[in-house]
C-alpha atoms as one frame of an Amber mdcrd trajectory, in Angstrom:
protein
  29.459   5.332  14.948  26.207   7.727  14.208  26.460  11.334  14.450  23.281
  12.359  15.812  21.612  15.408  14.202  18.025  15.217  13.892  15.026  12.796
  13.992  11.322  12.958  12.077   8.551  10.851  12.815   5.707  10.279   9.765
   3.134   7.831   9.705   4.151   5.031   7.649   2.830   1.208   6.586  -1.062
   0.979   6.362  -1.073   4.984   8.435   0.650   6.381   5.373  -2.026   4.396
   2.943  -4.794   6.243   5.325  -3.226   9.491   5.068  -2.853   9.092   1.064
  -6.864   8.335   0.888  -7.610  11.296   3.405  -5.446  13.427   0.397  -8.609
  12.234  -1.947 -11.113  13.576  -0.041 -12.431  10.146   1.729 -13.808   9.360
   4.539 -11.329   6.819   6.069 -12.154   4.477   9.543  -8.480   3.642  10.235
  -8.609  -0.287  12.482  -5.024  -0.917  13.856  -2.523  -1.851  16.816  -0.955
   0.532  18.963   1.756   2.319  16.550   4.119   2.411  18.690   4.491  -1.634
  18.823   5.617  -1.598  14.911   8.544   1.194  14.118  10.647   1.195  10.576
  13.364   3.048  11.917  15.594   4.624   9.147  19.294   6.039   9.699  19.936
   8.752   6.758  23.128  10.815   6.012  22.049  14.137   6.056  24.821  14.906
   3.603  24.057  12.344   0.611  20.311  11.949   1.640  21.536   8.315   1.514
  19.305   5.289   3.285  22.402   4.066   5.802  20.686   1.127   7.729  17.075
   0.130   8.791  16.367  -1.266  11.771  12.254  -2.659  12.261  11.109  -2.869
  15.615   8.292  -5.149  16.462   7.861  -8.118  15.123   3.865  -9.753  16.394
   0.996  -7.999  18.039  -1.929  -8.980  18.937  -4.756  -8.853  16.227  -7.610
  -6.168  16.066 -11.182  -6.846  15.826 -12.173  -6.881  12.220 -15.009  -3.998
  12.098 -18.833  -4.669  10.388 -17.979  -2.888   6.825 -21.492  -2.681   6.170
 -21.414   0.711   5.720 -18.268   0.968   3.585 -18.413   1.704  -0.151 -14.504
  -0.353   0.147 -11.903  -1.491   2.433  -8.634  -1.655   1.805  -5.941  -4.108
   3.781  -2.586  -3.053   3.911  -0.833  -6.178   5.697   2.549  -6.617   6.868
   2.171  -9.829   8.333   2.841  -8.854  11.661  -0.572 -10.851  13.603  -2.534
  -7.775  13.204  -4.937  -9.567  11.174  -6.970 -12.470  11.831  -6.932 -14.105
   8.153 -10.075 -16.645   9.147 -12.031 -13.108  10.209 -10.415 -11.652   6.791
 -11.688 -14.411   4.540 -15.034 -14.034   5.646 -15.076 -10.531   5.172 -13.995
 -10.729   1.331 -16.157 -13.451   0.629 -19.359 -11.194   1.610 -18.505  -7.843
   2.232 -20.500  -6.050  -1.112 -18.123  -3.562  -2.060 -14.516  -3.946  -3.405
 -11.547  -4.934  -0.328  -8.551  -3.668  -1.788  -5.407  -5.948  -0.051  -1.370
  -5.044  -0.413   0.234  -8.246   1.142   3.508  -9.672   2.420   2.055 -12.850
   3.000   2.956 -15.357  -0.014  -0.316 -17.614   0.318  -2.838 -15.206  -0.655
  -5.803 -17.666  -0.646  -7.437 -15.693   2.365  -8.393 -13.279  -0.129 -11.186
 -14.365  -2.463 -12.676 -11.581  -4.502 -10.555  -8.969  -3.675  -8.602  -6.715
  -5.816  -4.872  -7.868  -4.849  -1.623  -5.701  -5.429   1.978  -7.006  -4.712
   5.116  -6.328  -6.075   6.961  -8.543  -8.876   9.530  -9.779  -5.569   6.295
 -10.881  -4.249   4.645 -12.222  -7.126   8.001 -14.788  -7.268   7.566 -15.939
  -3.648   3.603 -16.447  -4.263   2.678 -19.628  -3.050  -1.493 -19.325  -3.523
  -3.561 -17.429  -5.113  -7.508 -17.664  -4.428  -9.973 -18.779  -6.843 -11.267
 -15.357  -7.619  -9.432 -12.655  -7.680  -7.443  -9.378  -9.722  -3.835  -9.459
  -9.368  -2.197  -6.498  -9.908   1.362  -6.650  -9.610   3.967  -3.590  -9.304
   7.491  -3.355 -11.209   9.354  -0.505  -9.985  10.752   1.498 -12.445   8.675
  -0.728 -15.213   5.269   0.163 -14.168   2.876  -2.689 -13.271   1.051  -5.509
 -15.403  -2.648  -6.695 -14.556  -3.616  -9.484 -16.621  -2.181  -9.087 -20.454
  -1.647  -5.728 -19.914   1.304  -3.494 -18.875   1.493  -0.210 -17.706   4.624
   1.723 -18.070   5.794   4.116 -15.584   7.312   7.473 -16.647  10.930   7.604
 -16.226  11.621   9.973 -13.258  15.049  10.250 -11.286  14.130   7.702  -8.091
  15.408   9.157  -4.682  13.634   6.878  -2.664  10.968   3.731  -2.983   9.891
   3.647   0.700   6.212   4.344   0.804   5.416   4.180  -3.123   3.406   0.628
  -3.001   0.446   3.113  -0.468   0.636   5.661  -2.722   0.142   3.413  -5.577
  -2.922   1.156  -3.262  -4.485   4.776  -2.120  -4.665   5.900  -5.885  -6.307
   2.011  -7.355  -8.630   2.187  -4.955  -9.576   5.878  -5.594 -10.034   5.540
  -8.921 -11.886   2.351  -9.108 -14.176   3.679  -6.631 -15.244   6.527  -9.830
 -14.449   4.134 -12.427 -14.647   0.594 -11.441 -12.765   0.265 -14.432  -9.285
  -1.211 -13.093  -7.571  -0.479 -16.648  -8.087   3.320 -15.823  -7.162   3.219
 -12.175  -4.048   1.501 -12.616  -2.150   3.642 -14.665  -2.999   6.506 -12.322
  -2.048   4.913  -9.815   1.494   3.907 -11.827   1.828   7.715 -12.363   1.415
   8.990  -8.747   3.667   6.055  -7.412   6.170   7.688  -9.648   5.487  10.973
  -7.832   6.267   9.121  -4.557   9.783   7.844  -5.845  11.447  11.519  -6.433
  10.610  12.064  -2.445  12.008  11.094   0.165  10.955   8.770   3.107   7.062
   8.343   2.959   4.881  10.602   1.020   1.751  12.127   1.136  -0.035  13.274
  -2.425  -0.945  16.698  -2.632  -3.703  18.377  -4.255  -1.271  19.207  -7.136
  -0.122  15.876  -7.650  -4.340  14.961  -7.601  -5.022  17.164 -10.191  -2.613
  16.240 -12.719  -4.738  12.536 -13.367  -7.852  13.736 -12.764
């Protein structure tokens, strides 16, 4: 039985990659469902700061319309594989949309996304079933860092208080820096540094200019 003491709402999935690109500076069209149909609800001991039980609430929506991203310089796709997104619509956008689409999936067959810069973590990369033809895989380790290609970028060894939320911080920072750089062996250890930033905080978190500064 829960003693009730307090409750805090933040904006969290593909909301909390938004807000973590709004802490660059960008301009950022946010396409989604209704929030309210798609809730992580976590139970915390107040005492220990300890993650008790999780309960996710809402499992399929209907999908949104997929915007003309004509006048993007990027798009990133956070996707939870909850219906929001029409992968037919989505594979036509990454085949001729200009710019980069930056995706963070939980769906294993990945083909959908041709020519887009794809991040998953390594739990993910083990239940991969496709990849598309042409792609960037970038793939995220935890405490290890994350590898792209040959290469592997090692995270600096912070105390961890809590993961939730460190894959957007990690997506908002790749796609920040490639934007400057378009240079993904520069972007991604930024974006392996911040992540770590994320970890020492807990529930969902948003960079600040101070956390910015230190990779620029």
């Amino acid at each position: 039985m829960f003693d009730y003491r307090a409750e805090e709402t933040r904006p969290g999935m593909a909301a909390n990659v938004r807000e973590n690109l709004l802490s660059y500076g960008l301009d950022v069209d946010f396409v989604t469902n209704d929030p309210d149909q798609l809730i992580k609800r976590r139970f915390v001991d107040t005492k220990s700061n300890q993650l008790l039980l999780r309960e996710d609430l809402g499992h399929q929506v209907d999908p949104v319309e997929i915007p003309d991203c004509k006048k993007y310089d990027a798009v990133v796709i956070s996707d939870y594989c909850k219906g929001i997104l029409d992968l037919d619509s989505i594979s036509v956008l990454c085949e001729k949309f200009g710019g980069p689409v930056f995706v963070d999936s939980k769906n294993p067959d990945l083909k959908h996304f041709n020519n887009a810069i794809i991040k998953i973590n390594n739990d993910e990369e083990n239940k991969m079933k496709s990849l598309p033809e042409n792609c960037e895989l970038v793939v995220t380790m935890g405490k290890l860092g994350a590898k792209w290609k040959d290469y592997v970028y090692r995270s600096p060894q912070v105390d961890v208080f809590d993961v939730t939320g460190a894959g957007d911080v990690f997506l908002a920072t790749l796609c920040y820096f490639y934007l400057h750089t378009r240079d993904l062996n520069v972007a991604i250890p930024k974006a392996v540094y911040l992540a770590s930033k994320s970890v020492q905080h807990m529930g969902v978190y948003i960079l600040t200019q101070e956390d910015i500064n230190e990779v620029l």
